[in-house]
N, C-alpha and C positions, 0 to 999 in steps of 0.2 A: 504494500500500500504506500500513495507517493506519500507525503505531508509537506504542507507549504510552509516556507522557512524564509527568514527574511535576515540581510544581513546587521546584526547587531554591533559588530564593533571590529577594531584590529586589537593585537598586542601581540608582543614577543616573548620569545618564549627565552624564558632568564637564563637556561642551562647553553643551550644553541645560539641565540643572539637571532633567532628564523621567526619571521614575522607567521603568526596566525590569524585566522580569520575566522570568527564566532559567528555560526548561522543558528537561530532560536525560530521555532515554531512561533507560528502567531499569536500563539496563547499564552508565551515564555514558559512551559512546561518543557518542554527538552530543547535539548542545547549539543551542539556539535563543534569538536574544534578542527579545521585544517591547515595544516602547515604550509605554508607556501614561501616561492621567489618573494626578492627584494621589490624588484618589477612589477608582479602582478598585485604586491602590497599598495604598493607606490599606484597603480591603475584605479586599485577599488577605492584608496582615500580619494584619491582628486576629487572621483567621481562623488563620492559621501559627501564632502568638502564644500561639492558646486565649483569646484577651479574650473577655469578654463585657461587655456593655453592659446599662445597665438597661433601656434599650428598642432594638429591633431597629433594627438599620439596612437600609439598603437592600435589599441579598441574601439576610438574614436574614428579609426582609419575603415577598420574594419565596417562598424557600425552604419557609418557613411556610405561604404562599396553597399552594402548590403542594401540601405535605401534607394539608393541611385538604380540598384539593378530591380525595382520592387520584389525583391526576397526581405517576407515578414520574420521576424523573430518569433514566436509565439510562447517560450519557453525555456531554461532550462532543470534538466536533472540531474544531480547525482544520485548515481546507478547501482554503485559498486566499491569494493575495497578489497583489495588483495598484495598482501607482503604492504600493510601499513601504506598502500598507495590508492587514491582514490580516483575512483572515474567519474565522469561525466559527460553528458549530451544533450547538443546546444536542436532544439527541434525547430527548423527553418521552415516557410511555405511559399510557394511561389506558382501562380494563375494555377491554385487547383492541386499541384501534387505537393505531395509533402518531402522534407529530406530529413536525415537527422545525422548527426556531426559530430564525429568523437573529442573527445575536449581534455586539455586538462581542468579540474572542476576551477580554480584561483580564475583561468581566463573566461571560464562560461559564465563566472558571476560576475568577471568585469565588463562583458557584453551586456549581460540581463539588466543590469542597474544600466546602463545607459540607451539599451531598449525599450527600458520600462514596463517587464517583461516578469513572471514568477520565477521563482527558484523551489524547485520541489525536490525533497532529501526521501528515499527508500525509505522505511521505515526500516530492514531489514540492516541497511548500512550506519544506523542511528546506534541498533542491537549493536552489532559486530563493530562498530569504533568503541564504545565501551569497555569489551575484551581485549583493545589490540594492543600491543605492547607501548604506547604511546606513555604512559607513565612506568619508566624504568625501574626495575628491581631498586632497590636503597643503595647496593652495593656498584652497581652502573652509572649511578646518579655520584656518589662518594667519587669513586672512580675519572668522571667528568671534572669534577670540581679539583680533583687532584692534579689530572691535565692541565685545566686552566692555571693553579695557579704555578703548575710546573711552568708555562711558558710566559708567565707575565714576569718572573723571575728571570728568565732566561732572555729575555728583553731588557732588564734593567740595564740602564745603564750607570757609570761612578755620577753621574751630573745629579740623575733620578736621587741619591742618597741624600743630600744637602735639602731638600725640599720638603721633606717628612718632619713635622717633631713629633718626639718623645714626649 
């Protein structure tokens, strides 16, 4: 079953520094997170934001071809999720037939917002991001944090020491 979902917010994610994207049912009873590009971050604020740029970017470009050639948006969905990767599909229409467009889900909701268009989540993919390993064991997450501060160290530089007080 699809549920319509709507996007509620950005944030990044504190361990990765990888921007998310919060999609909430319309009723805010469930909530989904996706991890996405810097880029397709950068897409969905503008669009959130109302920025406009003096020449189109990407989705903007796209969205445009897509008017010019009257091919409608009518939709999209995410479909699926396998190996922590999620799918999506943008469903087009044009004099009558219909298409439908494999996606990554970040770019189908940077179209749909500025289609003005639904965003509809499986309910099925809502289940299964729950289970998926997206919040790491304690010991992965330790692990992470030990990396990090293994390399902010290994950056240091002698200037870096005089700048800190005790």
């Amino acid at each position: 079953m699809l549920i319509e979902m709507k996007v509620s917010g950005l944030t990044i994610d504190p361990i990765t520094n990888t921007p998310i994207v919060i999609l909430k049912d319309l009723q805010e009873n469930k909530a989904i997170p996706i991890w996405i590009g810097l880029f397709e971050a950068s897409a969905i604020a503008t669009e959130l934001e109302k920025i406009i740029f003096s020449r189109p970017m990407t989705h903007d470009l796209l969205n445009d071809c897509l008017k010019i050639l009257n091919v409608a948006v009518s939709r999209v969905e995410i479909v699926d999720i396998r190996n922590n990767t999620f799918f999506a599909n943008i469903y087009l229409s044009r004099e009558g037939q219909n298409f439908t467009v494999d996606a990554r889900p970040s770019d189908a909701i940077a179209l749909a917002l500025r289609a003005h268009v639904p965003i509809f989540v499986e309910e099925s993919v809502i289940e299964k991001s729950r289970s998926v390993d997206f919040s790491m064991k304690i010991g992965d997450l330790d692990k992470m944090k030990e990396e990090k501060i293994k390399e902010f160290l290994e950056n240091l530089s002698a200037e870096d020491f005089g700048k800190y007080k005790m």
